[in-house]
DSSP file (Angstrom, degrees, kcal/mol; ACC not computed):
  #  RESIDUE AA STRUCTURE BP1 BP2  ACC     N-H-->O    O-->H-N    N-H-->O    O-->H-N    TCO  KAPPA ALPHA  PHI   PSI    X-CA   Y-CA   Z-CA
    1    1 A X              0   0    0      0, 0.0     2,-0.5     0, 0.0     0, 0.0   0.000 360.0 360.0 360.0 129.9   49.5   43.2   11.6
    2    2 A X        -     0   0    0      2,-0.0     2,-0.5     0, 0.0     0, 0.0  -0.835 360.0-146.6-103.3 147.5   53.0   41.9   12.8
    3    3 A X        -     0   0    0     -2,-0.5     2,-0.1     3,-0.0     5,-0.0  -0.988  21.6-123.2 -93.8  95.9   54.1   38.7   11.2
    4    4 A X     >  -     0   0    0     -2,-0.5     4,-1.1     1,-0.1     5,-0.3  -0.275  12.4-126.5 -25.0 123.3   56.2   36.5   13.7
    5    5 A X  H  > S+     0   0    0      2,-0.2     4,-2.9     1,-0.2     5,-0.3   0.852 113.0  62.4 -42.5 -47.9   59.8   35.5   12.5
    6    6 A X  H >> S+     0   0    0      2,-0.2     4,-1.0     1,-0.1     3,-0.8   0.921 115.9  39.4 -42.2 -69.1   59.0   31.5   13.3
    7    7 A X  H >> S+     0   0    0      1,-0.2     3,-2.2     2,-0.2     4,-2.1   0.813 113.9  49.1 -27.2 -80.7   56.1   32.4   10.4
    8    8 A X  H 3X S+     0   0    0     -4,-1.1     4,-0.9     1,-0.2    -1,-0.2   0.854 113.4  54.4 -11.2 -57.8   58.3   34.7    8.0
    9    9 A X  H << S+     0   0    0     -4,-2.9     4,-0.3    -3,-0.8    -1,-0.2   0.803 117.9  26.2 -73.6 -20.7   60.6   31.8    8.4
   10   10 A X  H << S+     0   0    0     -3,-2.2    -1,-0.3    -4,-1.0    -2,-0.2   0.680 104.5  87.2 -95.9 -27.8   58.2   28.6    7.2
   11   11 A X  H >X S+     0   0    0     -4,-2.1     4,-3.8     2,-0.2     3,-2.5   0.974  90.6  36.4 -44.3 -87.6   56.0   31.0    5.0
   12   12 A X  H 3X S+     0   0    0     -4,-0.9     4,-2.4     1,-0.3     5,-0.3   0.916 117.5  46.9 -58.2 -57.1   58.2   30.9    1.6
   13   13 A X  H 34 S+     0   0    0     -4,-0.3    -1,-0.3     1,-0.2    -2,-0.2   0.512 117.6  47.5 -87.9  14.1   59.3   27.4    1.6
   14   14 A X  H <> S+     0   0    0     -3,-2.5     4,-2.1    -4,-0.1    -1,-0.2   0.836 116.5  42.3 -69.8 -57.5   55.6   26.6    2.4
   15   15 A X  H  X S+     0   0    0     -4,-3.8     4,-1.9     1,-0.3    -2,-0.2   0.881 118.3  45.2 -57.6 -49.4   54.4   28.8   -0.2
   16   16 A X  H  X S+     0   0    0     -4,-2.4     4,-1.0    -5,-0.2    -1,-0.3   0.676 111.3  51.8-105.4 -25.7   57.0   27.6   -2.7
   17   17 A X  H  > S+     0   0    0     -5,-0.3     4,-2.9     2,-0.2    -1,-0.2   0.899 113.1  47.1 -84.2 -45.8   56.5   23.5   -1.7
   18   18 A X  H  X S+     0   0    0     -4,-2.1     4,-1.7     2,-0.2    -2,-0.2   0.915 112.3  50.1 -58.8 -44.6   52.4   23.9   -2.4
   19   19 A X  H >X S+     0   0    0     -4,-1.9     3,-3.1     1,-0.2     4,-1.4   0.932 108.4  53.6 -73.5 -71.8   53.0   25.9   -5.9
   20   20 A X  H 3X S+     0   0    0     -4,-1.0     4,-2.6     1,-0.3    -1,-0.2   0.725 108.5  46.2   5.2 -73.2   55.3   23.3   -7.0
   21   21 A X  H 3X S+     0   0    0     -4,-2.9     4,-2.2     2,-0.2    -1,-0.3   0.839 107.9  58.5 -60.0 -18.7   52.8   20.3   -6.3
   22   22 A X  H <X S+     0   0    0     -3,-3.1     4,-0.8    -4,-1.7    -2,-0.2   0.984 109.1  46.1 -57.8 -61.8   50.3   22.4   -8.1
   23   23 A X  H >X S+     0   0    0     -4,-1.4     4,-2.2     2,-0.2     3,-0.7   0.854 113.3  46.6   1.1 -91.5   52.8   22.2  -11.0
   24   24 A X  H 3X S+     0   0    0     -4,-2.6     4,-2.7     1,-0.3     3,-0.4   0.952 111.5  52.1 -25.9 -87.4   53.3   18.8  -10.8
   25   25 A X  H 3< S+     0   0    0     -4,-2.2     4,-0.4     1,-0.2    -1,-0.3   0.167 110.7  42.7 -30.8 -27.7   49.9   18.0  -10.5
   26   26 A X  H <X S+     0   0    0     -4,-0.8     4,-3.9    -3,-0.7    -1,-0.2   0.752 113.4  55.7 -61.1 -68.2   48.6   20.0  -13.6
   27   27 A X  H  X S+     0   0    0     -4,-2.2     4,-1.6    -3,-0.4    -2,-0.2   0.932 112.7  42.2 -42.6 -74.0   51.6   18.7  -15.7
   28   28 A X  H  X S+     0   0    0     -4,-2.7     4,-1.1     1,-0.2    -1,-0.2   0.799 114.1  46.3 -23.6 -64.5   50.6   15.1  -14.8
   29   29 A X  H >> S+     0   0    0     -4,-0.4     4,-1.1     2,-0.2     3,-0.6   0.916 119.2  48.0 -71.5 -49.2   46.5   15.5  -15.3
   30   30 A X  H >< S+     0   0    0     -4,-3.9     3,-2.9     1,-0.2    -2,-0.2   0.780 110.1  50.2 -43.1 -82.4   47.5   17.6  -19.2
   31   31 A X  H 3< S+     0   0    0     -4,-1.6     3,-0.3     1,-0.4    -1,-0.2   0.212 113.0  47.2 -96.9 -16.7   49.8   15.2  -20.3
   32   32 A X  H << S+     0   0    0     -4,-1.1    -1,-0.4    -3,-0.6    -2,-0.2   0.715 107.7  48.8 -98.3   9.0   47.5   12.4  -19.7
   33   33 A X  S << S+     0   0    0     -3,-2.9     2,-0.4    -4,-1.1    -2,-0.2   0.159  90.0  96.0-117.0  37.2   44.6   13.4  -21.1
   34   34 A X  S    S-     0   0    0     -3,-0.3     2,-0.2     1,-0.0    -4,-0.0  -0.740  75.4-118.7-103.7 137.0   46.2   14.6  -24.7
   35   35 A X        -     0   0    0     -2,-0.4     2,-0.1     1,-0.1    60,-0.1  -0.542  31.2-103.7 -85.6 144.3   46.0   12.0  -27.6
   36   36 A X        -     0   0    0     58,-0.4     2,-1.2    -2,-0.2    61,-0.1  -0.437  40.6-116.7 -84.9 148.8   49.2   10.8  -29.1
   37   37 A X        -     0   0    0     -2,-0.1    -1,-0.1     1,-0.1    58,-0.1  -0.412  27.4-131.9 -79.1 102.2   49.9   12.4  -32.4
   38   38 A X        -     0   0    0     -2,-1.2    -1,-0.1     1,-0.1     3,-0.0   0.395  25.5 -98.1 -61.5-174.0   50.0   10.4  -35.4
   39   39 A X  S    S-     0   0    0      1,-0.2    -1,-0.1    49,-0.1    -2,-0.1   0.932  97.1 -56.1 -19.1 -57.5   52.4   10.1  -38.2
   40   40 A X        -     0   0    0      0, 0.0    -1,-0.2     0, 0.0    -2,-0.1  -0.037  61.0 -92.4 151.5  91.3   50.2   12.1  -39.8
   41   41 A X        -     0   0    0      1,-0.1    70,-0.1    71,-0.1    71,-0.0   0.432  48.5-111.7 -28.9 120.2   46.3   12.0  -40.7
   42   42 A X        -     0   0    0     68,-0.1    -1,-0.1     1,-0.1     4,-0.1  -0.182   9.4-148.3 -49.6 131.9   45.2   10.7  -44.0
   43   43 A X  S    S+     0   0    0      2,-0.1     2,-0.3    67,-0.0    30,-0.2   0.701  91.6  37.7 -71.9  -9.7   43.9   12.3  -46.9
   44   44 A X  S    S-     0   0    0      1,-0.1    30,-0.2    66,-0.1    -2,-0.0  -0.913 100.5 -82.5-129.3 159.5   42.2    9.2  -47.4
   45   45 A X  E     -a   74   0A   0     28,-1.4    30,-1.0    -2,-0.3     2,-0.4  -0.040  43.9-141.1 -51.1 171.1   40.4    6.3  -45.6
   46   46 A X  E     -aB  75 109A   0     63,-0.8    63,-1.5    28,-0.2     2,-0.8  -0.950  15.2-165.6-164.7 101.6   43.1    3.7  -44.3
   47   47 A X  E     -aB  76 108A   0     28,-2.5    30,-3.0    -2,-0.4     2,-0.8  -0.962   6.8-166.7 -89.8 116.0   41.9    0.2  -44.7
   48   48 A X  E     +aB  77 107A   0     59,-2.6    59,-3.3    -2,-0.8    58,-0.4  -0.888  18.8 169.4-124.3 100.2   44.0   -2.2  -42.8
   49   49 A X  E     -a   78   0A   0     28,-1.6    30,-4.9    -2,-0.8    31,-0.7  -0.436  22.4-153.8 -77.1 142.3   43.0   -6.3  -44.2
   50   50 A X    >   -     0   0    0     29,-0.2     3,-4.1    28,-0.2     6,-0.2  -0.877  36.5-110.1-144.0 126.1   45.0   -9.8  -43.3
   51   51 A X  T 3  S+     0   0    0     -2,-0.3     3,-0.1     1,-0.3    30,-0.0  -0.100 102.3  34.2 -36.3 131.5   44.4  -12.3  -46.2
   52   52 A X  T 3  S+     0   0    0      1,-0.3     2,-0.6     2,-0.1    -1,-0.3   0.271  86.1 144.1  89.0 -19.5   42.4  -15.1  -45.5
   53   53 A X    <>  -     0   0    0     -3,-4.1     4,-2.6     1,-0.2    -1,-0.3  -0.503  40.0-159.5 -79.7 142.5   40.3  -13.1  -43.2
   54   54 A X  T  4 S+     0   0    0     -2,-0.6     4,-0.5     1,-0.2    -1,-0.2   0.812  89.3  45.8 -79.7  -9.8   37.0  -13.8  -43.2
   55   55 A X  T >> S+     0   0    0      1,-0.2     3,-1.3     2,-0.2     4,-0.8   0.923 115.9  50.7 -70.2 -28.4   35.6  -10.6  -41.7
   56   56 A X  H 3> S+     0   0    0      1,-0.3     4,-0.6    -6,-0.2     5,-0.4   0.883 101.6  57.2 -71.7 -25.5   37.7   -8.8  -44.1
   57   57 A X  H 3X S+     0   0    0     -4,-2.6     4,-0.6     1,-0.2    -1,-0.3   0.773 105.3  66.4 -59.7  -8.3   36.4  -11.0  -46.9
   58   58 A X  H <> S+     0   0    0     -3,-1.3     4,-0.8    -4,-0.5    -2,-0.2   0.927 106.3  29.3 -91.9 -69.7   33.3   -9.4  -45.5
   59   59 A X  H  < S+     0   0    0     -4,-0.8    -1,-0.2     2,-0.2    -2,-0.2  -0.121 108.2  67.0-119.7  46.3   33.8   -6.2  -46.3
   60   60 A X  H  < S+     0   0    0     -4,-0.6     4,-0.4    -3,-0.2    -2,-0.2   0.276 102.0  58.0 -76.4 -33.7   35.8   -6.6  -49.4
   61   61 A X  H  X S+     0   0    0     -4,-0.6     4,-0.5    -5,-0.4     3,-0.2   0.971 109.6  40.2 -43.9 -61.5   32.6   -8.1  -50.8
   62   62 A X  T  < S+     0   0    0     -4,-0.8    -3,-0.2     1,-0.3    -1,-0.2   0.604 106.1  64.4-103.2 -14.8   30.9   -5.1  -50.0
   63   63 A X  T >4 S+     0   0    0      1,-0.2     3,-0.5     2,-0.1    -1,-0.3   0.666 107.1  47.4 -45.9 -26.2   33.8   -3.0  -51.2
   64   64 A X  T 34 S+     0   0    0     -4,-0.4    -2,-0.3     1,-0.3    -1,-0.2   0.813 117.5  33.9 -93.9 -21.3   33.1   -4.5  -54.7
   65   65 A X  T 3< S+     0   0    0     -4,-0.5     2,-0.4    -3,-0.0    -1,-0.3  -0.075  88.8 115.8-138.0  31.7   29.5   -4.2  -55.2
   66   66 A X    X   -     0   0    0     -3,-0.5     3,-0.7     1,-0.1    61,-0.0  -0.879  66.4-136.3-124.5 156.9   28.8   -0.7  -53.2
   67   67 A X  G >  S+     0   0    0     -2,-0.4     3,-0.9     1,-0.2    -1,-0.1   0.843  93.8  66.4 -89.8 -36.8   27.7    1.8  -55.1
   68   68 A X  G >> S+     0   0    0      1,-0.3     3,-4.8     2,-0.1     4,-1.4   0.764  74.0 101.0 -39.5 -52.8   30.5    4.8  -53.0
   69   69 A X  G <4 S+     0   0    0     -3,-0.7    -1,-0.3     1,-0.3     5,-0.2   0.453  78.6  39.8 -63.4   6.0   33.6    3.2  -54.3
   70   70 A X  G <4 S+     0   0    0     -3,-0.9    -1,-0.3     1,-0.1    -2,-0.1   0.038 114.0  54.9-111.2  18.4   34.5    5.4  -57.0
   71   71 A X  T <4 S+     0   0    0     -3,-4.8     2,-0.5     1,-0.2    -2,-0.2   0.512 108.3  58.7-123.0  -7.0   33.5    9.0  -54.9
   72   72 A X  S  < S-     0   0    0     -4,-1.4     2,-0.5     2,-0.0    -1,-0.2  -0.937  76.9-137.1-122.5 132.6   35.8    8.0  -52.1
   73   73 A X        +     0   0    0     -2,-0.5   -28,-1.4   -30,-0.2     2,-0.4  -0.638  23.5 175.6 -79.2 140.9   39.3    7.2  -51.8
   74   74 A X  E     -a   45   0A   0     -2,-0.5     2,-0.4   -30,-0.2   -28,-0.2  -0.954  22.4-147.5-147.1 130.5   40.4    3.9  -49.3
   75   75 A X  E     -a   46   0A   0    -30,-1.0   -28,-2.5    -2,-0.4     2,-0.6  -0.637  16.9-141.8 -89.2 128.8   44.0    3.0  -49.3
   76   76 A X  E     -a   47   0A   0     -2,-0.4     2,-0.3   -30,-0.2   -28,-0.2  -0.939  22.7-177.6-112.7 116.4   44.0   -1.0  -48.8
   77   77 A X  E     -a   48   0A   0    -30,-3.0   -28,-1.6    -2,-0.6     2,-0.6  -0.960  21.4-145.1-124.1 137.8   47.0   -2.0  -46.4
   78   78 A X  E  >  -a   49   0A   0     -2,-0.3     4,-0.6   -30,-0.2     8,-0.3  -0.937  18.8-172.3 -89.4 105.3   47.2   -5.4  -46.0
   79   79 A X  T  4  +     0   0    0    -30,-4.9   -29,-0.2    -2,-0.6     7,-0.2   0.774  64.2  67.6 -89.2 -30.8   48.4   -5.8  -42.2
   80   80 A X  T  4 S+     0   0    0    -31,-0.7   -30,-0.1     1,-0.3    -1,-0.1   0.982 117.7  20.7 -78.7 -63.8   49.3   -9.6  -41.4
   81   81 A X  T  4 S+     0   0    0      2,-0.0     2,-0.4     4,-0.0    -1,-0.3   0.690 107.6  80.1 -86.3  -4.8   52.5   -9.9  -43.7
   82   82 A X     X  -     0   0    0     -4,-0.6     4,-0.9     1,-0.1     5,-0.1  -0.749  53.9-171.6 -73.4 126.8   53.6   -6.0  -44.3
   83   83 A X  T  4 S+     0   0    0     -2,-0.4     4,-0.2     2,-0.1    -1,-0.1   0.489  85.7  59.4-105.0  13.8   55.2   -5.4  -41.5
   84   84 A X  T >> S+     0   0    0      2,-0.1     3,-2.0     3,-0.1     4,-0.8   0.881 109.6  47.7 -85.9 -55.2   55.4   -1.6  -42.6
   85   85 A X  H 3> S+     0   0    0      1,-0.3     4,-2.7     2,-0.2     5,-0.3   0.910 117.7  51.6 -52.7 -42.2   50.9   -1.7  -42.7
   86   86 A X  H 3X S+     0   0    0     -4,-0.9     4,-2.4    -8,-0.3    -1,-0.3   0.912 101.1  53.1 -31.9 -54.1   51.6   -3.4  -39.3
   87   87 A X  H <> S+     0   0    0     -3,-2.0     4,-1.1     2,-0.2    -1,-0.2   0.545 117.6  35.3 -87.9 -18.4   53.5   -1.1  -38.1
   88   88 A X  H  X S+     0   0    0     -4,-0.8     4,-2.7     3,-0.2    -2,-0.2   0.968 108.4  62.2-115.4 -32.9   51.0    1.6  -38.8
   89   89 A X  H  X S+     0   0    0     -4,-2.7     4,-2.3     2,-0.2     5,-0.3   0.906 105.4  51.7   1.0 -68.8   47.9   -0.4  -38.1
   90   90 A X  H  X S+     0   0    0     -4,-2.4     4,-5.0    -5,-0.3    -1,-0.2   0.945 111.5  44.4 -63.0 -38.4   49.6   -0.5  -34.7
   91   91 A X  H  X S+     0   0    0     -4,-1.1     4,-1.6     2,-0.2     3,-0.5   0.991 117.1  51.5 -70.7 -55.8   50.1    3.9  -34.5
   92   92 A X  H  X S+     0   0    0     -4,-2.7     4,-2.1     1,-0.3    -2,-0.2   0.786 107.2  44.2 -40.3 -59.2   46.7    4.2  -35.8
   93   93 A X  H  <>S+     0   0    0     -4,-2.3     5,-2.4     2,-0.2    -1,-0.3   0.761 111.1  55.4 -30.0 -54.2   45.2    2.0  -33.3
   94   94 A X  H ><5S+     0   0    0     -4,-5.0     3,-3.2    -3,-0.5   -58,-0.4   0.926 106.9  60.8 -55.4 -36.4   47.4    3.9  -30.2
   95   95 A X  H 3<5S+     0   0    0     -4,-1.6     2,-1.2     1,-0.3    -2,-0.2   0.984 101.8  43.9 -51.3 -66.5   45.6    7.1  -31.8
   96   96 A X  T 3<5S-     0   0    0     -4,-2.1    -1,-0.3    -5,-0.1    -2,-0.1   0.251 120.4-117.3 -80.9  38.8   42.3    6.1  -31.1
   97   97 A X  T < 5 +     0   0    0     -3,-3.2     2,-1.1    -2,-1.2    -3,-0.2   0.782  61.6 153.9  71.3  46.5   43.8    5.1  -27.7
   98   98 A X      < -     0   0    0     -5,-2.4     4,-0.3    -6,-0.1    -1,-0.2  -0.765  49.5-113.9-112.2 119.9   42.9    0.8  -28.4
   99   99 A X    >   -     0   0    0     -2,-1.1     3,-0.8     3,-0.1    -1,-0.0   0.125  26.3-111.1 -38.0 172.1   45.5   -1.3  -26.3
  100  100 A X  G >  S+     0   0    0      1,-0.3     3,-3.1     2,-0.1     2,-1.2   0.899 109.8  63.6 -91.0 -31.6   47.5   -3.0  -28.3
  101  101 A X  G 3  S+     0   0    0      1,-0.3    -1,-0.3     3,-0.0    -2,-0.1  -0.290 103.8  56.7 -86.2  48.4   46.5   -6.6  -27.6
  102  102 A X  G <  S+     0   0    0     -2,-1.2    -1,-0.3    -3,-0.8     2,-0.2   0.126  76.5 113.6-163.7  29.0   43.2   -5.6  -29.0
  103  103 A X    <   +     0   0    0     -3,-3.1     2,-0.2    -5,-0.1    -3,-0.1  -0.499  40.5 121.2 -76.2 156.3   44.4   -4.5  -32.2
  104  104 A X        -     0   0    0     -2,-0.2   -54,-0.1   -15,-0.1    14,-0.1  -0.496  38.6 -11.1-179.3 140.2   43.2   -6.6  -35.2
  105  105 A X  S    S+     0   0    0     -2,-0.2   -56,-0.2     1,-0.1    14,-0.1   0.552  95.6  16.0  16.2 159.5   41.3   -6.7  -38.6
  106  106 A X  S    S+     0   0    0    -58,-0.4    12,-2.0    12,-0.2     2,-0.4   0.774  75.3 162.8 -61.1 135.8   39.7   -5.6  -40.6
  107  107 A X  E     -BC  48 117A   0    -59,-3.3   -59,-2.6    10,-0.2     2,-0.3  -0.939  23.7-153.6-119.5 151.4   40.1   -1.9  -39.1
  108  108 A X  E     -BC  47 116A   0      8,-2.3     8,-1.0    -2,-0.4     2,-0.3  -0.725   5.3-161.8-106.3 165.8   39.2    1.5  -41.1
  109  109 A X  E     -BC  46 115A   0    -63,-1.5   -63,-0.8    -2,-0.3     2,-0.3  -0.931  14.8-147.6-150.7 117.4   41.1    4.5  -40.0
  110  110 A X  E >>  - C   0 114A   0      4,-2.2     3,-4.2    -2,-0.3     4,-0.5  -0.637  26.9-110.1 -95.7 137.1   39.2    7.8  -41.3
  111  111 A X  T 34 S+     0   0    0      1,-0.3    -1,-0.1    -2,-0.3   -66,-0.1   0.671 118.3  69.2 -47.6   1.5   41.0   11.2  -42.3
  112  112 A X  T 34 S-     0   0    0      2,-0.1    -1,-0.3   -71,-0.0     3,-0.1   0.725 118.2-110.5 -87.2 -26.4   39.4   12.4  -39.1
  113  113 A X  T <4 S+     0   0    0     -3,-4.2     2,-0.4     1,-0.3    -2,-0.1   0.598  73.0 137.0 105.4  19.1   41.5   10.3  -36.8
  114  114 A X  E  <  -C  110   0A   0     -4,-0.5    -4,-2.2     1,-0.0     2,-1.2  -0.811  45.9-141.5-120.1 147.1   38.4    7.7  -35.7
  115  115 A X  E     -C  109   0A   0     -2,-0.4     2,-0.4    -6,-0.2    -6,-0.2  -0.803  19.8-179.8 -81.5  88.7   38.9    4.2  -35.5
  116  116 A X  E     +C  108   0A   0     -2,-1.2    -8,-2.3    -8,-1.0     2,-0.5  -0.815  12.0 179.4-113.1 136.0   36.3    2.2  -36.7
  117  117 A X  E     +C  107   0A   0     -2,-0.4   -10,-0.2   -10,-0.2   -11,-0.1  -0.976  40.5  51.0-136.1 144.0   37.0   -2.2  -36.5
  118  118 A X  S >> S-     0   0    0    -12,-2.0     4,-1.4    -2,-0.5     3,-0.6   0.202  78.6-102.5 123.3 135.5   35.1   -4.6  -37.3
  119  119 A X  H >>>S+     0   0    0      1,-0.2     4,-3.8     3,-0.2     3,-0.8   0.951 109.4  48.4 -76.6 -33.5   33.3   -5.5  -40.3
  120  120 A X  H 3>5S+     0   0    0      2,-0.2     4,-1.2     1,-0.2    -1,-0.2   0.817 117.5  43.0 -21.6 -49.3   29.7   -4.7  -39.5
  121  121 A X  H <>5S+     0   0    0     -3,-0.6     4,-0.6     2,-0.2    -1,-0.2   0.702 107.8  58.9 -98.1 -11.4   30.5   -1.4  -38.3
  122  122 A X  H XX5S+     0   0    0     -4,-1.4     3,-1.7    -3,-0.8     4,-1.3   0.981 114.8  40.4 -82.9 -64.4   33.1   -0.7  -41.3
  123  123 A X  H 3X5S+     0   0    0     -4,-3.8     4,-1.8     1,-0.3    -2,-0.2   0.790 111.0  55.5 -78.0 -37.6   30.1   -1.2  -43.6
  124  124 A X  H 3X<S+     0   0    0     -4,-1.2     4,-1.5    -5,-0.6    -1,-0.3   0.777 109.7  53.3 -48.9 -31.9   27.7    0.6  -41.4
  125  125 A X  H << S+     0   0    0     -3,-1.7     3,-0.3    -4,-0.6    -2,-0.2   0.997 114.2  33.8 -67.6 -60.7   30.1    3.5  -41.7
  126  126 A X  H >< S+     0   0    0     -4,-1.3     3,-0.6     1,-0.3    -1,-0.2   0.538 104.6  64.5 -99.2  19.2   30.4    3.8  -44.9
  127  127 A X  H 3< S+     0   0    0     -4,-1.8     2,-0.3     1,-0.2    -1,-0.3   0.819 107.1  51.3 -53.8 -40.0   27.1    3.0  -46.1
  128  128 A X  T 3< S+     0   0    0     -4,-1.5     2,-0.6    -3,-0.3    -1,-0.2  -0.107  81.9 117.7 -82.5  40.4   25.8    6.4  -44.1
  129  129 A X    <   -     0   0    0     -3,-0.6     2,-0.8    -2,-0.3    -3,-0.1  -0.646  70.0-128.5 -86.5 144.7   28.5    8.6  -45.7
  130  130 A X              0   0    0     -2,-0.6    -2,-0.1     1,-0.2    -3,-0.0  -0.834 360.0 360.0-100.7 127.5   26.9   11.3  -47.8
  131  131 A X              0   0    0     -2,-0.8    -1,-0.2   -59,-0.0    -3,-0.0   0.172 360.0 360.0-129.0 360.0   28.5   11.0  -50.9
């Protein structure tokens, strides 16, 4: 089979313009569907509280009188005035990919990386831990 020169001559920077978007395209589709890495996963549960809330009074309550708290560790960060627990509240929250104007209290953050907010579902959690 003879290949015409017009071809030859459109052939490579055809070939080479298509591989290129392939590229692109791939790069693009990875990079958004990888989760950003935090700081660095906890050996322990992550509680993130602001005083004076009441959901959090909610499951500080149930912190106090459940039967778990002495077989599990949870780190209590107080989020609304530390602005370091804020600040990590906020990287935690990007992990489990929740916009930022719908971070808030009370949130658990598990050595697994999972987000769990609210209290209802914070007390749901860890009442079904096997401990």
């Amino acid at each position: 089979m003879i290949i015409s020169a017009k071809v030859k001559k459109f052939f490579l920077p055809i070939t080479l313009g298509i591989g290129l978007l392939i590229i692109a395209a791939g790069t693009i589709f990875f990079s958004r569907n990888q989760k950003p890495t935090p700081p660095s996963l906890p050996t322990s549960h992550e509680y993130f509280f602001g005083g004076g809330c009441p959901h959090c009074a909610e499951v500080e309550k149930f912190l106090e009188s459940w039967d778990g708290k002495d077989k599990i560790q949870i780190d209590k960060k107080e989020a609304w005035k530390n602005a370091g627990n804020s600040k990590l509240l906020l990287q935690r929250a990007k992990y489990c990919n929740i916009p930022s104007n719908e971070v808030g209290v009370p949130l658990l953050f598990t050595p697994r990386g999972k987000c769990i907010i609210g209290d209802e579902p914070i007390i749901e959690y860890l009442q079904g831990l096997a401990l």
